[in-house]
C-alpha positions as a Markdown table, in Angstrom:
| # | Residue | x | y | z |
|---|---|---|---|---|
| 1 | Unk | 0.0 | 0.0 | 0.0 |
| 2 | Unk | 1.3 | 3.4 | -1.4 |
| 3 | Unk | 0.2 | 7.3 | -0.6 |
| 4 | Unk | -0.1 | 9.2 | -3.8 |
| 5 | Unk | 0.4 | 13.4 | -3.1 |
| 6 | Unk | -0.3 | 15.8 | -5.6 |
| 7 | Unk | 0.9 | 19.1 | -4.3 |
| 8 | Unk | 0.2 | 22.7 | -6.2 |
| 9 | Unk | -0.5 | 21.1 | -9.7 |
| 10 | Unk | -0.9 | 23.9 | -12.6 |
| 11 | Unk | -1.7 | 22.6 | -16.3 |
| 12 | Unk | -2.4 | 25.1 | -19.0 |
| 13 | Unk | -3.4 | 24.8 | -22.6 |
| 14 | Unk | -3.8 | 26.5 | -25.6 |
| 15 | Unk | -7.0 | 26.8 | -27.3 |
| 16 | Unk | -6.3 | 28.1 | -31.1 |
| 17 | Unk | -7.6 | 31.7 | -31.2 |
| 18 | Unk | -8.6 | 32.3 | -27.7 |
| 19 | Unk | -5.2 | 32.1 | -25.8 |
| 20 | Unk | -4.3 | 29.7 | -23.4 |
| 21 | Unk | -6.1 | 28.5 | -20.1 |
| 22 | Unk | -5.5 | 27.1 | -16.9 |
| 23 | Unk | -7.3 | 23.7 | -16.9 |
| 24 | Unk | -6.2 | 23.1 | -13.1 |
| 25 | Unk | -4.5 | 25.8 | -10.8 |
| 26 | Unk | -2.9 | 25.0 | -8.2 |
| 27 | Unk | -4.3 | 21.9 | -7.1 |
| 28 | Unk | -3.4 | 19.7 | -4.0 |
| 29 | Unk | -5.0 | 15.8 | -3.5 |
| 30 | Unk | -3.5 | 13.2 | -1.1 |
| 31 | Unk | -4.6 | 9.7 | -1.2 |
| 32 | Unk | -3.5 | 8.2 | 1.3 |
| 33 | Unk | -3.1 | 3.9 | 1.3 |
| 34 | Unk | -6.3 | 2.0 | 1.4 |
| 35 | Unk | -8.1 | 5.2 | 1.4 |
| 36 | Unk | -11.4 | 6.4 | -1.1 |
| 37 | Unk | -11.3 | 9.8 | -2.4 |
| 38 | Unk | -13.9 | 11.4 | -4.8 |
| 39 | Unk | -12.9 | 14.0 | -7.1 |
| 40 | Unk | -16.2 | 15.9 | -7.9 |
| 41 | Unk | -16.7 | 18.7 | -10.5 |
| 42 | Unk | -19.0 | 19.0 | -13.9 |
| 43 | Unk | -17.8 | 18.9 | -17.5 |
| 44 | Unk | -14.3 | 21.3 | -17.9 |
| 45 | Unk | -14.0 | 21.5 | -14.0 |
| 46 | Unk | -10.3 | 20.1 | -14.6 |
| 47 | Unk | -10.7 | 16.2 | -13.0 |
| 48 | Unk | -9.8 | 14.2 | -16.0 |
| 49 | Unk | -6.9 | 16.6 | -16.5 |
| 50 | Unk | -5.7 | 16.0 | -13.3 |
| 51 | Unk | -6.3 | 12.3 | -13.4 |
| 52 | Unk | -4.4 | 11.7 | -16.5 |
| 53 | Unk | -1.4 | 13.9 | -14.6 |
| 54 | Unk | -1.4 | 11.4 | -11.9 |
| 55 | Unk | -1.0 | 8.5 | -14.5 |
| 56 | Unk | 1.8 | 10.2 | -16.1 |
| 57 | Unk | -0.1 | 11.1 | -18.8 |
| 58 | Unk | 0.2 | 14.4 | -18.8 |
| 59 | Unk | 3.5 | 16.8 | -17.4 |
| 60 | Unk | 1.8 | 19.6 | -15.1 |
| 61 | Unk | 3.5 | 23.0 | -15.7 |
| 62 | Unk | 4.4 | 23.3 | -11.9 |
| 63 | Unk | 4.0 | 21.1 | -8.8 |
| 64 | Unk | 4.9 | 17.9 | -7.7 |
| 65 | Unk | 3.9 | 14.1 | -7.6 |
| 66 | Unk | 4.8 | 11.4 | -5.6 |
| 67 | Unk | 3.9 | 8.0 | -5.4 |
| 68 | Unk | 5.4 | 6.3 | -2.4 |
| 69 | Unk | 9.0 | 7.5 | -2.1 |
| 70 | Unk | 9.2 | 8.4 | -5.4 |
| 71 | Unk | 8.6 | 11.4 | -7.9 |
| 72 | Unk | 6.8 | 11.1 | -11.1 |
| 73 | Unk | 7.9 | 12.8 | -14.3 |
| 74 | Unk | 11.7 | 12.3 | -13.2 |
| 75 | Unk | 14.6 | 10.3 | -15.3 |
| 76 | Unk | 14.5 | 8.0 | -12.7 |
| 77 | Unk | 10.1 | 7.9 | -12.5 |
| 78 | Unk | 8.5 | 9.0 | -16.0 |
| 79 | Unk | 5.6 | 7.2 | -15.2 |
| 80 | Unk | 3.6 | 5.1 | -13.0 |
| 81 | Unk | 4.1 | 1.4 | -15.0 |
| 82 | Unk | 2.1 | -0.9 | -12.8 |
| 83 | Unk | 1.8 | 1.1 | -9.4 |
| 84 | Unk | -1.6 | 3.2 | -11.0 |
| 85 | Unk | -3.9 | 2.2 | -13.1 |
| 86 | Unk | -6.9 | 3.5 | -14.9 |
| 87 | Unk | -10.7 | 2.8 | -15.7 |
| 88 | Unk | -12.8 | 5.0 | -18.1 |
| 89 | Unk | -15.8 | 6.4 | -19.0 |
| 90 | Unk | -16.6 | 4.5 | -22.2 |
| 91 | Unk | -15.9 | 0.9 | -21.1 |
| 92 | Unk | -16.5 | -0.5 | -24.8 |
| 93 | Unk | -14.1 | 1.9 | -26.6 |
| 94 | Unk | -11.6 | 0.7 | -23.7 |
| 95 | Unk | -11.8 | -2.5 | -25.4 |
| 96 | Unk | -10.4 | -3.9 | -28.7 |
| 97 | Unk | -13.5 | -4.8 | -30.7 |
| 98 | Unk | -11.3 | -7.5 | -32.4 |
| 99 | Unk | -9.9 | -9.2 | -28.8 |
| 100 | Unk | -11.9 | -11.9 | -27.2 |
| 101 | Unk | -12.5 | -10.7 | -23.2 |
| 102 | Unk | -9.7 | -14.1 | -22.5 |
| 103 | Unk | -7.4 | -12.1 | -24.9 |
| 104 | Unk | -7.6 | -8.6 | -23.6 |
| 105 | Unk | -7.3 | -9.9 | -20.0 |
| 106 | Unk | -4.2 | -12.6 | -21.1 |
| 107 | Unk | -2.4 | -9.7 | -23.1 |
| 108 | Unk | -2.2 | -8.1 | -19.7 |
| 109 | Unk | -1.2 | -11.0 | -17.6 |
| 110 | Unk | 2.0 | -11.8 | -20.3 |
| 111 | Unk | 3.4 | -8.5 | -21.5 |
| 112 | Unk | 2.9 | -6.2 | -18.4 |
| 113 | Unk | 2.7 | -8.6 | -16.1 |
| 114 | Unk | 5.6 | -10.8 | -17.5 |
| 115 | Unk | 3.8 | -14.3 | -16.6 |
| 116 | Unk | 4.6 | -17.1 | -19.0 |
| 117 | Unk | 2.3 | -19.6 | -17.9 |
| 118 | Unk | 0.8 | -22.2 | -19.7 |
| 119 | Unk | -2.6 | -21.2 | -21.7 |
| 120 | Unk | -4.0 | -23.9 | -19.2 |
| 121 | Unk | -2.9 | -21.6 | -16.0 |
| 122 | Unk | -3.3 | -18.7 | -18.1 |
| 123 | Unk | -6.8 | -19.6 | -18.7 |
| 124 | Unk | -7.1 | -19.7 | -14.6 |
| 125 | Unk | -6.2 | -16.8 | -13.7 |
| 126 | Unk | -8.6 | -15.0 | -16.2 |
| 127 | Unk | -10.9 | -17.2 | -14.8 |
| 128 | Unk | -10.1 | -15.9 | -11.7 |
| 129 | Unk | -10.4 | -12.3 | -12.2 |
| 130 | Unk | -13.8 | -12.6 | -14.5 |
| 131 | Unk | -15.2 | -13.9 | -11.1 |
| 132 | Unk | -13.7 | -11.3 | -8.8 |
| 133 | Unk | -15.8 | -8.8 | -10.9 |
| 134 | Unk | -19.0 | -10.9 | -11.3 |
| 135 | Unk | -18.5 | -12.3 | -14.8 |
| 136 | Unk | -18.6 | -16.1 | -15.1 |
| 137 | Unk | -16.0 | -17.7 | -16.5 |
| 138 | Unk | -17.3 | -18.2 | -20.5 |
| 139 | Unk | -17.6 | -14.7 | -20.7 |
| 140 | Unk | -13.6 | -14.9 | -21.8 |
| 141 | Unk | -15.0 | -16.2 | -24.8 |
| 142 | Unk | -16.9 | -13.2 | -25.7 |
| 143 | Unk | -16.1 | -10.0 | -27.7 |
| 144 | Unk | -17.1 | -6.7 | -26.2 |
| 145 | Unk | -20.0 | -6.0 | -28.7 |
| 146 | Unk | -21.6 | -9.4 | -27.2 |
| 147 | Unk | -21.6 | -7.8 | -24.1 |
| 148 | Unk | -23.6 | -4.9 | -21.7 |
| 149 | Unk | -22.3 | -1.9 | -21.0 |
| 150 | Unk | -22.1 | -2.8 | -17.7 |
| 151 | Unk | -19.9 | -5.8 | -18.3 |
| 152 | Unk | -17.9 | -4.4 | -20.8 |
| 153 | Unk | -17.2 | -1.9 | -17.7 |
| 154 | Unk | -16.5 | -4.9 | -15.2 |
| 155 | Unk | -14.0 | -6.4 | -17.6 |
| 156 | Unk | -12.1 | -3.1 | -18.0 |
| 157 | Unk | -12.0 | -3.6 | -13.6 |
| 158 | Unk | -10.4 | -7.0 | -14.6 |
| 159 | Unk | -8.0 | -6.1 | -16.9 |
| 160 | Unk | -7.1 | -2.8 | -14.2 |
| 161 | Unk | -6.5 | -5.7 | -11.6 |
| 162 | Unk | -4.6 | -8.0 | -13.3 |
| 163 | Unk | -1.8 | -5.2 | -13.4 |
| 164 | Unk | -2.3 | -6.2 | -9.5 |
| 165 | Unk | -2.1 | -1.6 | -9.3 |
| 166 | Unk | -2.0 | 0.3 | -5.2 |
| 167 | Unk | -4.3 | 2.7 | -6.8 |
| 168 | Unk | -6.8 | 2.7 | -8.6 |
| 169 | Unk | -7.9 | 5.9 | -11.0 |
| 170 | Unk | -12.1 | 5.4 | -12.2 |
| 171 | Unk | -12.5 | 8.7 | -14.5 |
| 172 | Unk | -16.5 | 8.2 | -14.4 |
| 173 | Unk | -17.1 | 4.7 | -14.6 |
| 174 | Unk | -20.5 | 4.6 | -14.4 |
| 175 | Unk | -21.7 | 8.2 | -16.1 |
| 176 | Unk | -22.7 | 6.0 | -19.0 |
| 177 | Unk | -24.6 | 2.9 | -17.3 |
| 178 | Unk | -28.2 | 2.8 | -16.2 |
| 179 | Unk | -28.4 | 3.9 | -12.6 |
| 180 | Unk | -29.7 | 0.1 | -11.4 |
| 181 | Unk | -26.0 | -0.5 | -13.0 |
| 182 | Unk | -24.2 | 2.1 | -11.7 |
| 183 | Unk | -25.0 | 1.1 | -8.1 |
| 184 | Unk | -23.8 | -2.6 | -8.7 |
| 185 | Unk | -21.0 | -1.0 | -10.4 |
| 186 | Unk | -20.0 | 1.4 | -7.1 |
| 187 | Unk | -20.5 | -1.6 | -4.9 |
| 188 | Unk | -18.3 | -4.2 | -6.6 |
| 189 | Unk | -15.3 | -1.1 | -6.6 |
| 190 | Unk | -16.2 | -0.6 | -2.9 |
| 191 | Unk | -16.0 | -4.6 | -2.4 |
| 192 | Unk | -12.7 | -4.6 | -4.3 |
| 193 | Unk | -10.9 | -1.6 | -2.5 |
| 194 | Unk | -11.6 | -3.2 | 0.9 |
| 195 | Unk | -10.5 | -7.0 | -0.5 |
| 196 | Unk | -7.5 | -6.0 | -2.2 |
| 197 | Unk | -6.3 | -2.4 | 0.4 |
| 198 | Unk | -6.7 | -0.3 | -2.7 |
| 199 | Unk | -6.5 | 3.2 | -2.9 |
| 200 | Unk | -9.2 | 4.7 | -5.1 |
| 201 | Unk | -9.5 | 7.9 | -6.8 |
| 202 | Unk | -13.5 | 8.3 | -8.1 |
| 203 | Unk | -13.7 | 11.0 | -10.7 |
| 204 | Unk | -17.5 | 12.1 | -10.9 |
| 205 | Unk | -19.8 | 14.9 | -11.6 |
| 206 | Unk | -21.9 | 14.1 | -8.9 |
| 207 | Unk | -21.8 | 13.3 | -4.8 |
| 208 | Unk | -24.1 | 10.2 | -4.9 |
| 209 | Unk | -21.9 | 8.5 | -6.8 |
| 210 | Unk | -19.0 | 9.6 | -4.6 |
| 211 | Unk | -20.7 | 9.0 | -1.3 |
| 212 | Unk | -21.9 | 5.2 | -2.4 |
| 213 | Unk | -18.1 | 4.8 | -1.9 |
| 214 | Unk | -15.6 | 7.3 | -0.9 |
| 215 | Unk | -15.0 | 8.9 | 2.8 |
| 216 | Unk | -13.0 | 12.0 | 1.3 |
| 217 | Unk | -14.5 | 14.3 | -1.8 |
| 218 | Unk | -12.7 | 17.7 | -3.2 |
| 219 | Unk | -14.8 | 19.5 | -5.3 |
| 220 | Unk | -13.1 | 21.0 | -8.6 |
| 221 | Unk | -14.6 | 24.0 | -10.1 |
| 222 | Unk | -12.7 | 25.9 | -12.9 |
| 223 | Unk | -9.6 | 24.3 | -12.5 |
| 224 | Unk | -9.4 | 25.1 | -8.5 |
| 225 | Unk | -10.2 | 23.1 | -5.3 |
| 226 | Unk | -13.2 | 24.6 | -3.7 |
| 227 | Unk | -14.3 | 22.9 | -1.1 |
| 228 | Unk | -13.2 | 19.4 | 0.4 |
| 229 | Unk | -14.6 | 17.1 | 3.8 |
| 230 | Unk | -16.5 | 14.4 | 3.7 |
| 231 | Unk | -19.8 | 13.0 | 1.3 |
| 232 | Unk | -22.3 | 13.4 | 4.5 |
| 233 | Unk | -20.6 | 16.8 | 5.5 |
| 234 | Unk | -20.9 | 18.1 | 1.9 |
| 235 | Unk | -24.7 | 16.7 | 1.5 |
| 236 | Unk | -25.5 | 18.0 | 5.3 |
| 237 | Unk | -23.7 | 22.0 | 5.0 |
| 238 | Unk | -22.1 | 22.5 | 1.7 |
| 239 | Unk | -20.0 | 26.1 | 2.0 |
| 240 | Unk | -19.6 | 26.9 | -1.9 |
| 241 | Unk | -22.4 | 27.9 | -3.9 |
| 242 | Unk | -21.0 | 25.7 | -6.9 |
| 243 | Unk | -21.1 | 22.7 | -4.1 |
| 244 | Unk | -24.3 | 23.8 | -3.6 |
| 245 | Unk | -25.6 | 23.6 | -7.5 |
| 246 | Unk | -24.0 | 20.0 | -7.9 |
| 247 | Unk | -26.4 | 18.6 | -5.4 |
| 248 | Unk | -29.2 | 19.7 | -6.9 |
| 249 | Unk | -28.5 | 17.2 | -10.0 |
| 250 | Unk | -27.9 | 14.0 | -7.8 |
| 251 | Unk | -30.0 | 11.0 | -8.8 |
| 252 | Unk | -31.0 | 8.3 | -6.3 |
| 253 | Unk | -28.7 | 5.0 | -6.5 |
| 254 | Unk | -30.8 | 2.1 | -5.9 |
């Protein structure tokens, strides 16, 4: 188990004709080990930005990363290989239409991973990690266009976790699911977190979805930390107006 510290992140960009822009400013986030923190703000608040900095995705024009005892973006650090790792939005354009679920999942296990198992062992541990997310094991037979959005989204949790990651970065998992889904969704990442002692940074335009899961929530707004405390604290006696205008687009999770 690893702490992940962001500390004063700025990332600007240029937008042809109109200049450039800060998309985060000055932006602080710890996560500390085994911990659940949602990152809350609507459309161009700055959250994927700042997720894709903390996979090494993205270089921030100032301030600092470290995961563990170590930097990111040094010679020594570029990026996180196997430490973080992501899940997105659109679950089926995560996946290679032309790769069998046992192929995306074994493609994992042999070149990051390094395994050289047998295809019989192989074939186990996808096993293995289909069930860990809910899928049953002939489901690694399918391609993602047999499948739900919803499973398409649990084998993108498989493939995350067969990197065997510290962290775990979800940049909207469940935006795109039927809510019935979504709340399946949140519970089999809570499950997971407190299974495995992931950390788990929720990215999410909404506090339902952070508070099915997550003890900690920073609210982005323009690029800027707002307000931070925890889901109840922010529900019960939100201080910032924009806090205040989120919760009045939160859905009911079944």
């Amino acid at each position: 188990m690893i702490p992940l510290v962001a500390e004063h992140i700025t990332v600007s960009f240029t937008r042809r004709g109109r200049g450039a822009f800060k998309a985060l400013d000055d932006v602080s986030l710890t996560l500390p080990p085994g911990s659940a923190v949602g990152l809350i703000g609507e459309s161009g608040s700055g959250k994927s930005t700042l997720a894709r900095v903390l996979l090494g995705l993205i270089r921030p024009d100032a301030g600092t990363v470290r995961i563990g005892e170590r930097t990111l973006f040094t010679p020594s650090y570029p990026r996180p290989a196997k430490e973080v790792q992501m899940i997105f939005q659109d679950a089926t354009g995560a996946l290679n239409p032309r790769q069998t679920v046992f192929a995306a999942l074994a493609e994992v296990l042999t070149v990051i991973r390094g395994l050289r198992d047998g295809r019989a062992a192989l074939a186990d541990r996808v096993t293995a990690l289909l069930e860990q997310v809910g899928l049953s094991a002939d489901t690694a037979a399918r391609y993602p266009r047999e499948l739900s959005g919803g499973q398409c989204q649990r084998v993108c949790i498989a493939r995350a976790l067969a990197v065997e990651p510290a962290i775990l970065i979800a940049d909207e998992p469940v935006s795109a699911l039927d809510v019935s889904v979504q709340a399946r969704i949140l519970r089999l990442l809570r499950d997971l977190r407190e299974q495995r002692g992931l950390s788990l940074l929720l990215v999410a335009h909404d506090l339902a979805v952070v508070g099915a899961v997550c003890e900690h929530a920073v609210v982005l707004q323009q690029g800027r930390v707002v307000e931070t405390g925890t889901p109840a604290e922010l529900f019960r006696n939100p201080q910032h107006p924009y806090t205040r205008r989120l919760l009045n687009a939160v859905p009911v999770l079944e």
